[in-house]
Steps between C-alpha positions, in 0.01 A plus 500: 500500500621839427807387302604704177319338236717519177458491108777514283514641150764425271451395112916319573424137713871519636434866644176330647633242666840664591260767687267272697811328611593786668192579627422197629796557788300817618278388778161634477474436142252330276546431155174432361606487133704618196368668150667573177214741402268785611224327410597198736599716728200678620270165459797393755511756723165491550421172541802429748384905667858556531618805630869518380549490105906444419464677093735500230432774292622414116261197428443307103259740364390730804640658807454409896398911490197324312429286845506789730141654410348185568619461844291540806647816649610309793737270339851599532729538217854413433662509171754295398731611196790476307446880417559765693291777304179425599537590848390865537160339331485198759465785757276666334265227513574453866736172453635389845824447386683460175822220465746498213599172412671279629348562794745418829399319795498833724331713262245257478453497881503878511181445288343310750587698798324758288187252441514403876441868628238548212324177637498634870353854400212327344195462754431281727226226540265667771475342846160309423760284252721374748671171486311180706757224656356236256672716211794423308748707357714469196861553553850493293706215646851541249389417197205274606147687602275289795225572687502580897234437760490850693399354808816314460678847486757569808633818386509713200829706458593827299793467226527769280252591209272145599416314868616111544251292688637212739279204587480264791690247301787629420319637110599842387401696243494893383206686373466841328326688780632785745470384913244806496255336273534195682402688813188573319446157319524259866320359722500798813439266752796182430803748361639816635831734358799440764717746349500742167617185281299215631150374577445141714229276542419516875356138478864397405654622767623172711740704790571818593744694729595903640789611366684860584375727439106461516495295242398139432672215313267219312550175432206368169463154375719413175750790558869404647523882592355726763328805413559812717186749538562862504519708803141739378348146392572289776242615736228451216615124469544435869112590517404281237714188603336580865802550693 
């Protein structure tokens, strides 16, 4: 849920493939198809209602500027080129981002930082959506994808542009979505924010322990490590875990 879901449009099958590879070791992101034409393109794009549309811009016959009209105006935009003159018009049409070919592995991920804090600005789900504990959630485990029980959830941790989710047997796996929107996506009453960068599942918690200074120290099911509540938080959690 809430991954990146990606086309890619290229008329060249080894620029295709040599682009989802890359892709494909970006957490958080869902390829849900490739086109060599504007035509298959759209039908694509809508059909798979991804958000995230990877264009080439010199196509047989037509032009990925061709695409762009078509194009729900919340899909996000990045062209991908062997030309550098068609820039100041990718702007103009509000492209997120424009890469030269070859594209490296950092400018690539400078893309999706850029796609990540697009993604987070969007809104919200409203509160009467929230999560129930018999929901699953799709994650990025490597290269594989699985599915994860959220009552099965221990902790969910910040890492950069995306949040990794740890469950209660030893399964990890990271997800496109900021720790603020999972604040408003959970169950209030099972999982609570310890510090700026994590949320737990109170039902997880096995042991706990006072540490200096006002602070507390928990011990949840499936992790080896302890995690340390913050000083302003701690009271908060020592109310819910009735101490």
């Amino acid at each position: 849920m809430n991954d990146l879901g990606v086309v890619i449009v290229d008329d060249e099958p080894k620029a295709r493939r040599l682009l989802k590879r890359m892709l494909e070791s970006f957490p958080g992101i869902d390829i849900r198809g490739e086109a060599d034409s504007v035509a298959m393109a759209e039908r694509l794009i809508k059909e798979t209602r991804a958000g995230v549309v990877f264009l080439d811009i010199e196509l047989i016959g037509e032009s990925g500027f061709d695409l762009v009209p078509k194009l729900d105006e919340e899909t996000a935009v990045v062209f991908v080129t062997a030309f550098n003159e068609y820039a100041l018009r990718a702007f103009e049409v509000n492209a997120l981002d424009y890469l030269i070919k070859p594209v490296s592995e950092d400018r690539l991920a400078k893309s999706i930082r850029r796609l990540g804090k697009r993604q987070r600005q969007r809104p919200l789900q409203t509160s009467s959506e929230r999560l129930h504990l018999d929901d699953v959630i799709l994650v990025q485990d490597g290269k594989k994808r699985r599915w994860l029980a959220l009552k099965n959830l221990c902790l969910i941790a910040a890492n950069d542009n995306f949040t990794v989710l740890h469950s209660i047997d030893g399964v990890s796996g990271a997800v496109w979505r900021s720790l603020e929107q999972w604040v408003k996506l959970l169950p209030e009453d099972q999982f609570a924010r310890i510090h700026r960068g994590m949320i737990v599942n109170l039902e997880q918690v096995e042991t706990f322990e006072p540490i200096p200074v006002n602070r507390l120290k928990l011990h949840l099911t499936g992790m080896a490590e302890s995690c340390i509540v913050s000083r302003r938080l701690t009271p908060q959690i020592r109310k819910r875990l009735s101490l």
